[in-house]
N, C-alpha and C positions, 0 to 999 in steps of 0.2 A: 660516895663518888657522884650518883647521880643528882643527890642535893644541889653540890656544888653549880649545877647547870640552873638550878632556877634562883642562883642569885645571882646580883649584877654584876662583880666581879667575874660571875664563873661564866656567864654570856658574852661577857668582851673578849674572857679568854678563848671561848668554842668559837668567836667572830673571828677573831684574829687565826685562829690555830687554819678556819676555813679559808681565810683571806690563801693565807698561805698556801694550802692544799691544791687551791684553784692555779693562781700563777706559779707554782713548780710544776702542773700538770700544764699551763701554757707552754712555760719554760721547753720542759722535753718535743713537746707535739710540732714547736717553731725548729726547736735542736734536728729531729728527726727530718723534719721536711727538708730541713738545708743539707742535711748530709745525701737523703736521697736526690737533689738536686744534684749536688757536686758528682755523685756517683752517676746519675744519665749523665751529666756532661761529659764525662768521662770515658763514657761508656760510646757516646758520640761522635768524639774524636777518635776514639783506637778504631771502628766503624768506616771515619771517613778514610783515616789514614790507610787502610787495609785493603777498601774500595782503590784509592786512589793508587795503593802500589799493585794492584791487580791490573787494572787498564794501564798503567806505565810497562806492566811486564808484557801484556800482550801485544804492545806496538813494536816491540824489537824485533830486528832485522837478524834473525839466526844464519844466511847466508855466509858461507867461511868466504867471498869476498868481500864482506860489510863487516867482519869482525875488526879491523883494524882503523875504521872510522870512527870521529871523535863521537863520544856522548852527546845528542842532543838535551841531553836533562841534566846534564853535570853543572855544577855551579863553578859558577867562576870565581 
Protein backbone atom coordinates (compact mmCIF):
# COMPACT_ATOMS: atom_id res chain seq x y z
CA UNK A 1 0.00 0.00 0.00
CA UNK A 2 2.58 2.34 0.75
CA UNK A 3 4.46 1.55 -2.55
CA UNK A 4 1.69 2.74 -4.25
CA UNK A 5 2.49 6.49 -2.87
CA UNK A 6 5.96 6.64 -4.66
CA UNK A 7 4.44 6.13 -7.95
CA UNK A 8 3.04 8.65 -10.20
CA UNK A 9 -0.17 7.27 -10.44
CA UNK A 10 -0.32 6.78 -6.67
CA UNK A 11 0.83 10.67 -6.01
CA UNK A 12 -1.94 12.08 -8.32
CA UNK A 13 -4.28 9.84 -6.47
CA UNK A 14 -2.97 11.11 -2.58
CA UNK A 15 -3.03 14.95 -4.58
CA UNK A 16 -6.37 14.50 -5.44
CA UNK A 17 -7.83 12.40 -2.54
CA UNK A 18 -6.01 15.76 -0.49
CA UNK A 19 -7.43 18.37 -2.96
CA UNK A 20 -10.52 16.97 -1.74
CA UNK A 21 -9.98 16.61 2.16
CA UNK A 22 -9.09 20.41 2.04
CA UNK A 23 -12.30 21.94 0.30
CA UNK A 24 -14.98 19.51 2.24
CA UNK A 25 -13.09 20.81 5.38
CA UNK A 26 -13.63 24.56 3.64
CA UNK A 27 -16.92 23.25 2.64
CA UNK A 28 -18.24 22.51 6.59
CA UNK A 29 -16.12 25.58 8.20
CA UNK A 30 -18.18 28.12 5.44
CA UNK A 31 -21.52 25.60 6.38
CA UNK A 32 -20.84 26.22 10.07
CA UNK A 33 -20.26 29.94 9.98
CA UNK A 34 -23.60 30.64 8.14
CA UNK A 35 -25.55 28.73 10.40
CA UNK A 36 -24.10 30.43 13.44
CA UNK A 37 -24.80 33.61 11.47
CA UNK A 38 -28.36 32.92 10.96
CA UNK A 39 -28.58 31.67 14.64
CA UNK A 40 -27.29 35.36 16.09
CA UNK A 41 -29.51 36.86 13.73
CA UNK A 42 -32.06 35.09 15.20
CA UNK A 43 -31.07 35.34 18.27
CA UNK A 44 -31.24 39.34 17.67
CA UNK A 45 -34.44 39.78 16.65
CA UNK A 46 -36.31 37.50 19.54
CA UNK A 47 -33.83 40.17 21.81
CA UNK A 48 -35.20 43.08 20.01
CA UNK A 49 -38.58 42.03 19.84
CA UNK A 50 -38.77 41.15 23.57
CA UNK A 51 -37.01 44.53 24.48
CA UNK A 52 -39.41 46.26 22.33
CA UNK A 53 -42.62 44.44 23.86
CA UNK A 54 -41.20 45.25 27.35
CA UNK A 55 -41.05 49.23 26.95
CA UNK A 56 -44.57 48.94 25.07
CA UNK A 57 -45.88 47.12 28.26
CA UNK A 58 -44.45 49.65 30.70
CA UNK A 59 -46.14 52.82 28.89
CA UNK A 60 -49.78 51.53 29.48
CA UNK A 61 -52.01 53.39 31.38
CA UNK A 62 -53.54 50.82 34.06
CA UNK A 63 -56.00 53.50 35.28
CA UNK A 64 -59.77 51.86 35.26
CA UNK A 65 -60.63 55.41 33.65
CA UNK A 66 -58.08 54.77 30.70
CA UNK A 67 -59.16 51.25 30.31
CA UNK A 68 -61.73 51.91 27.66
CA UNK A 69 -59.53 54.20 25.45
CA UNK A 70 -58.47 53.17 22.04
CA UNK A 71 -54.82 51.39 21.59
CA UNK A 72 -52.18 53.77 20.73
CA UNK A 73 -50.12 50.78 19.16
CA UNK A 74 -52.98 48.99 17.66
CA UNK A 75 -52.59 48.78 13.96
CA UNK A 76 -54.94 49.93 11.82
Amino acid sequence: MISLLFTPLGRYITIGVGILVILFGVYLKIRSDAVSGIEAAATADAMRRTQDALRAGDSINLAPDKLREPDRNARD
